[in-house]
KEGU-836328 format. One record per atom (N, C-alpha, C, CB): x, y, z. Coordinates in steps of 0.02 Angstrom, whole numbers, padded with zeros to 5 digits, always signed. Glycine has a CB too. Example, Ala and Ser with C-alpha at 12.3 -4.5 7.8 and 13.67 -1.06 7.14 Angstrom:
REM KEGU-836328
+00660-00284+00390 +00615-00225+00390 +00660-00165+00390 +00565-00224+00452 +00642-00112+00354 +00684-00053+00357 +00645+00002+00394 +00704-00030+00286 
END
This chain:
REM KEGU-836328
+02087+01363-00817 +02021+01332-00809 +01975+01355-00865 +01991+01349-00739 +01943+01296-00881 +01895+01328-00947 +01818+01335-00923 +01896+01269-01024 +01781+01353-00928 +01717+01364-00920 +01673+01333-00958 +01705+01419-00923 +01647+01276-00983 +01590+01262-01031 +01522+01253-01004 +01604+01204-01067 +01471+01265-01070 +01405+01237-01062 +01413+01175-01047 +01362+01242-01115 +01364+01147-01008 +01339+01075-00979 +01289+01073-01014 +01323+01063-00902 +01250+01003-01013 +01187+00976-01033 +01158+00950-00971 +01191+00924-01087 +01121+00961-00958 +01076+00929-00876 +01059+00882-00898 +01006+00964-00838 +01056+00808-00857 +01061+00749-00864 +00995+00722-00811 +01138+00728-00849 +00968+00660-00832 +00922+00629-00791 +00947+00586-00732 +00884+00591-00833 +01014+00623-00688 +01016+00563-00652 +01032+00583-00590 +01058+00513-00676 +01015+00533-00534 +01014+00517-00480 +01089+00561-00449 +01006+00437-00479 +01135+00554-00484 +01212+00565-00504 +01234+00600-00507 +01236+00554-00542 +01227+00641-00541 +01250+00677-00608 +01196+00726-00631 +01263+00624-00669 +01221+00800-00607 +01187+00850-00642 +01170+00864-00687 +01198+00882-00642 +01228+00878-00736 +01265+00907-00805 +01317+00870-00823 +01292+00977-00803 +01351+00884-00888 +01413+00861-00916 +01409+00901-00993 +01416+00769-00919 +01490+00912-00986 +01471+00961-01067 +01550+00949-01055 +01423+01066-01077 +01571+00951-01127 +01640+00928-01148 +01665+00981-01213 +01635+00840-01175 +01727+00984-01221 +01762+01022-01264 +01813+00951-01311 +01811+01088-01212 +01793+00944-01334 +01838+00902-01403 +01888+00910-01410 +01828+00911-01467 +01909+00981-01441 +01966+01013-01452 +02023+00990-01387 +01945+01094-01457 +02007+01010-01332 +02047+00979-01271 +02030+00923-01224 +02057+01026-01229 +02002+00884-01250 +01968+00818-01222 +01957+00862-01158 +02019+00736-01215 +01923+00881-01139 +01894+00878-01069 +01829+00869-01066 +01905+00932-01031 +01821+00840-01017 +01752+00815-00990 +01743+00849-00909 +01753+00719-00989 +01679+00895-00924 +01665+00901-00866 +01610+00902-00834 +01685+00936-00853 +01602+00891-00769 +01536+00858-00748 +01509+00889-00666 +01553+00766-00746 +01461+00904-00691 +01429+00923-00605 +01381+00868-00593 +01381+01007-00593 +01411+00867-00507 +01388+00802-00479 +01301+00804-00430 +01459+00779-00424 +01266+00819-00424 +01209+00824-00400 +01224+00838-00326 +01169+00765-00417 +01261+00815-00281 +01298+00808-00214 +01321+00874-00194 +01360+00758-00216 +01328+00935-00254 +01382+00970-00241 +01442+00936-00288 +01396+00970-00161 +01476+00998-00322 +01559+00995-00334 +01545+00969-00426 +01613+00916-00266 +01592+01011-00460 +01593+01004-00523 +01666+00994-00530 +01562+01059-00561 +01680+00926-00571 +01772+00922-00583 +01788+00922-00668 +01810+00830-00545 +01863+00935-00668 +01850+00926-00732 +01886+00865-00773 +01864+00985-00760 +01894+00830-00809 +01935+00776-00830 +01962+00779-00881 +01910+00724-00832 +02028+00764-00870 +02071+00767-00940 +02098+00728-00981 +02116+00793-00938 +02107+00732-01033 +02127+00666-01093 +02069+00641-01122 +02164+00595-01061 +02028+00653-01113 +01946+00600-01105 +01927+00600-01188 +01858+00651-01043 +01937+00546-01204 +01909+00559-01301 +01833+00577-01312 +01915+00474-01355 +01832+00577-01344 +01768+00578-01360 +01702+00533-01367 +01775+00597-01399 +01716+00471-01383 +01704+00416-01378 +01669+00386-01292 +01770+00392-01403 +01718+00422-01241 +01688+00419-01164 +01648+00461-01165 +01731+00431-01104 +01647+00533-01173 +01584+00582-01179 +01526+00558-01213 +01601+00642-01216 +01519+00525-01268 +01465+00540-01313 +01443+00445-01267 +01489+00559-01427 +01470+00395-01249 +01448+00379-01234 +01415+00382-01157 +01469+00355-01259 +01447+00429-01118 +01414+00436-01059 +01313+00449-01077 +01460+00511-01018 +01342+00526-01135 +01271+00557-01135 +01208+00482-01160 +01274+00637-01205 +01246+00452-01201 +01199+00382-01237 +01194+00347-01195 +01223+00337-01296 +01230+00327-01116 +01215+00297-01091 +01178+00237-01099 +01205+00325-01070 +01160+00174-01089 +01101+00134-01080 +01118+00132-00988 +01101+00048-01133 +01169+00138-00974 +01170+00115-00897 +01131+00179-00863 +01258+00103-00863 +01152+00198-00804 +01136+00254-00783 +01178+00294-00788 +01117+00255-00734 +01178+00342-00798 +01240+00402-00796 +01306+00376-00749 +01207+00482-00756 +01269+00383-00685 +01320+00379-00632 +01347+00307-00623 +01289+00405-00566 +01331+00264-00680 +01360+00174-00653 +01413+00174-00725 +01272+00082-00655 +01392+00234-00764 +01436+00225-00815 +01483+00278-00819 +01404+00217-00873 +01494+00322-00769 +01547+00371-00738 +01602+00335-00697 +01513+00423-00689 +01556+00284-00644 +01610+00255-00617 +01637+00194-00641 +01598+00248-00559 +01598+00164-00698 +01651+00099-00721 +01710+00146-00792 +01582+00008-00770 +01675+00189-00823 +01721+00219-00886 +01780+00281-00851 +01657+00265-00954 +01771+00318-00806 +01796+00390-00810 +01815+00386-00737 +01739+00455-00834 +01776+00374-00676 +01795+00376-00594 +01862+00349-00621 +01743+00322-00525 +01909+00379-00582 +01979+00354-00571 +02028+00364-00624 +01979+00283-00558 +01998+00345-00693 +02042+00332-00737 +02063+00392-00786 +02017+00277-00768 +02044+00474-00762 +02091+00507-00803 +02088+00581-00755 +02066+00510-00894 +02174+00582-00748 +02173+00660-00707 +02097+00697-00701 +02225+00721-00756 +02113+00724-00643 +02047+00774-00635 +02082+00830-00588 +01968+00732-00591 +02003+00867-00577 +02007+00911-00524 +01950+00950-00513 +02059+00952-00532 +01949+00975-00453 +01868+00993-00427 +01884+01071-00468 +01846+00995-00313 +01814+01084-00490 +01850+01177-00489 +01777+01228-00449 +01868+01220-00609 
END
């Protein structure tokens, strides 16, 4: 398990998210409770989560919900 800095986020959603490049992971604390982490995730999904135009959390679940291993830690 890796530990990274997050960036606190403006949303309804979504706490934080802070990512490592080097090992595509993306990880994200959810406002609800529970931080997971996601794997494979390019970079390209990260940098656009943070740019968002949607809301954080409408562009978590159409890009990243479901579509790459995870796990709560």
């Amino acid at each position: 398990m890796i530990h990274m800095d997050r960036i606190r986020l403006k949303s309804n959603d979504l706490q934080s998210a802070g990512y490592d490049e080097s090992l595509q992971i993306l990880e994200i604390q959810f406002c609800r409770g529970g931080i997971y982490q996601y794997f494979g995730v390019p970079k390209k999904i990260y940098d656009g989560l943070m740019k968002s135009v949607l809301s954080h959390g409408k562009y978590h679940d159409r890009y990243i919900k479901n579509r790459y291993r995870h796990e709560k830690i």
